[in-house]
Each structure stands twice: as C-alpha cells, then as structure tokens.
C-alpha atoms as a printed R data frame, in Angstrom:
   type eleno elety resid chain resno       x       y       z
1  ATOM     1    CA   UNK     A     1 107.104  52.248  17.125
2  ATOM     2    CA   UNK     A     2 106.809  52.532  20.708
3  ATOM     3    CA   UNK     A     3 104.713  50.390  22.931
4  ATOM     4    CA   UNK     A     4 102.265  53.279  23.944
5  ATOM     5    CA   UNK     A     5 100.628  53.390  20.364
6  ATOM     6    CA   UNK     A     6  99.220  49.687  20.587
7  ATOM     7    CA   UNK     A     7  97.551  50.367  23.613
8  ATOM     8    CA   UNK     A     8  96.523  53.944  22.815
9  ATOM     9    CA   UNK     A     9  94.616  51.809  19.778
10 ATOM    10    CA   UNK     A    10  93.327  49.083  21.474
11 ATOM    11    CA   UNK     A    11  91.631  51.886  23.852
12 ATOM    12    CA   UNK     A    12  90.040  53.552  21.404
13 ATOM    13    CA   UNK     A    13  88.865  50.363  19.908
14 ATOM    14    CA   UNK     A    14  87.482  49.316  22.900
15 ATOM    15    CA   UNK     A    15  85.690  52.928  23.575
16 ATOM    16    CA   UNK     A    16  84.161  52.862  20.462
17 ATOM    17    CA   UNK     A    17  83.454  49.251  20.405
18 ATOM    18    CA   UNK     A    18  81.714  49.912  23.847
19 ATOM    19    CA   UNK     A    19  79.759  53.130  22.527
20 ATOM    20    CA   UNK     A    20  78.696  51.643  19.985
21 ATOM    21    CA   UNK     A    21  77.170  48.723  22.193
22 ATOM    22    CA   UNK     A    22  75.587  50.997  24.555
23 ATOM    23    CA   UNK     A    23  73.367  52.144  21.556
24 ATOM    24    CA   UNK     A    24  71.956  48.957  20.816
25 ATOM    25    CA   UNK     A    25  68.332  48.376  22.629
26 ATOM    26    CA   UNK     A    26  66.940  44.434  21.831
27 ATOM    27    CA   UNK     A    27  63.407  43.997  21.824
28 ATOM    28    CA   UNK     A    28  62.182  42.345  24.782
29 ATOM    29    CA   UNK     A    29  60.762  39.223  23.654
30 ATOM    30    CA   UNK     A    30  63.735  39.324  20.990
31 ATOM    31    CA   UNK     A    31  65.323  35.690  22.881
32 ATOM    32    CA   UNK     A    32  61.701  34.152  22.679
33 ATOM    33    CA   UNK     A    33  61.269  35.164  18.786
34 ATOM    34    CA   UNK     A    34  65.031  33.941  17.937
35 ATOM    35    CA   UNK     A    35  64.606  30.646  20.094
36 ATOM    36    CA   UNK     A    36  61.388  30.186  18.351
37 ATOM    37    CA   UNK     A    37  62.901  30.586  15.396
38 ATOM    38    CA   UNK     A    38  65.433  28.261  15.536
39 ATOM    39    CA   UNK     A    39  63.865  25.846  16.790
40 ATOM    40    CA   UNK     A    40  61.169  25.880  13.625
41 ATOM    41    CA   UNK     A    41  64.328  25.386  11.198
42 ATOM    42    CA   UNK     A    42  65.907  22.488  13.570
43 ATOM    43    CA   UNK     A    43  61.918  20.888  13.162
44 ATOM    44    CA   UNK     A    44  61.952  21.482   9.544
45 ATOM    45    CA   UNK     A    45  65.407  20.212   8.722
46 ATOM    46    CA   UNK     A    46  64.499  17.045  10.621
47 ATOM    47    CA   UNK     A    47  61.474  16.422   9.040
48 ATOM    48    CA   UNK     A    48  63.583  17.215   5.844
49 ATOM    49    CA   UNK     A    49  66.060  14.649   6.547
50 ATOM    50    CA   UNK     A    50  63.691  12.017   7.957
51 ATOM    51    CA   UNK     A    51  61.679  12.206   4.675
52 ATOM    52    CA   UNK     A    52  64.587  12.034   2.364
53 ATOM    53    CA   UNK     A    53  66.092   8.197   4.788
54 ATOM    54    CA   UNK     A    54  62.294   7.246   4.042
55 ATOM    55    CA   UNK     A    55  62.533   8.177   0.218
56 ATOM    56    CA   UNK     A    56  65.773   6.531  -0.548
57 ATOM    57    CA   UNK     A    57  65.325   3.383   1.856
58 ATOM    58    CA   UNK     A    58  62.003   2.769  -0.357
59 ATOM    59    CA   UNK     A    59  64.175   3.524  -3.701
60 ATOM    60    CA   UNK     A    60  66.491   1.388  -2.769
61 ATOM    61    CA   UNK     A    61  64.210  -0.971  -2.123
62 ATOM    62    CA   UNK     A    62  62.752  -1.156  -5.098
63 ATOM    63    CA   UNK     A    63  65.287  -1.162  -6.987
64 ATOM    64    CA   UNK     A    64  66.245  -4.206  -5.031
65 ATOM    65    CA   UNK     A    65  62.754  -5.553  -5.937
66 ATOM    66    CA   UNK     A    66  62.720  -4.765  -9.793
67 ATOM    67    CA   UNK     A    67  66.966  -6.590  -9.955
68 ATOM    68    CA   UNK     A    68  65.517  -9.794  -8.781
69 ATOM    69    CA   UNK     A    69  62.330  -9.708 -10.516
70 ATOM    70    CA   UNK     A    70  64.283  -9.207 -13.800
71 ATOM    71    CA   UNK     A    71  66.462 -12.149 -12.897
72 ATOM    72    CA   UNK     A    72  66.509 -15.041 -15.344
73 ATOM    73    CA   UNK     A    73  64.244 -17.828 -13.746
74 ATOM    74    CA   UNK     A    74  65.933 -20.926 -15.774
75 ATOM    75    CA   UNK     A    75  69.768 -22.192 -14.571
76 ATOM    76    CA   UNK     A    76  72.149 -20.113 -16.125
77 ATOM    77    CA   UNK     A    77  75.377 -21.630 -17.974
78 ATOM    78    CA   UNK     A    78  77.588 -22.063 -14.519
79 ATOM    79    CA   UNK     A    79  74.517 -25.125 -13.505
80 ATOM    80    CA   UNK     A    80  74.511 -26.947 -16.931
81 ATOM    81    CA   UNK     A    81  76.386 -30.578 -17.181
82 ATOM    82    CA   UNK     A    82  77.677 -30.287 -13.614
83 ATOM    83    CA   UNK     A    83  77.110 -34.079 -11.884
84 ATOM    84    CA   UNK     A    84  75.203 -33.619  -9.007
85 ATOM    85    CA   UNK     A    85  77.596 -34.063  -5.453
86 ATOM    86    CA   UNK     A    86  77.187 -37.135  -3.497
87 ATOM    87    CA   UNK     A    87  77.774 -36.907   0.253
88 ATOM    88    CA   UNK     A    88  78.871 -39.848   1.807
89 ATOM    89    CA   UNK     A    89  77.039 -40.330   5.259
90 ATOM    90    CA   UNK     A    90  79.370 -42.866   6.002
C-alpha cells in the first residue's frame, strides 16, 4: 500500500462529495420554515412538561391530603399510660 492511494481516495471522495452538494438547491424561505418549526416543538414540549410538574405536584398533593385525612384521630398505643413530663422552672 503506498501512500498515493489514500489520497487518490480521499480526492475522489471529496469530488463527489462536492458534486453532489452543488446539486442541492434549498428553498428560499427553507431557514424561516425549519426555525419555525422548531421552535413550535420547543413550545409544545414546554407546555408538555409544564403540564405534567402541574399534574404530579397536585397528585402528590393529594395524596398528601387523603394520608392524613385517613389518619387515626384518637392517641395511638405509643401515648397510652405515659405520665405526663414535668418541667421544673426552677
């Protein structure tokens, strides 16, 4: 292998590469349409996310809610018989 054939391919590639380039015409308002495009997807996967934070803040929230409301509302075991603590102000 001699160093010749490397750049004898990298030439072609680049000739072809380069031909096939020079065929390519964009539309002229094809950097307004793709902009506007992307920025519709960045709005939408805000609003996405911003939706979902609001959905699972209120789940969580009410699941928060509906634990405590289900809470016993008499003294459990750990309270019953214990003296009450005296604090000396002494």
């Amino acid at each position: 292998m001699n160093h010749t054939e490397p750049d004898r391919t990298e030439r072609e590639l680049t000739e072809a590469l380069a031909a096939l380039a020079g065929g390519v015409r964009a539309a002229p308002d094809a950097y307004r349409t793709a902009r506007g495009e992307w920025l519709r997807r960045e709005r939408r996967r805000r609003l996405v996310l911003t939706v979902l934070i609001t959905v699972v803040f209120a789940l969580a929230t009410l699941i928060g809610l509906w634990v405590l409301n289900e809470a016993p509302s008499h003294p459990g075991v750990i309270f019953s018989g214990l003296p009450s603590a005296q604090v000396s102000t002494r």
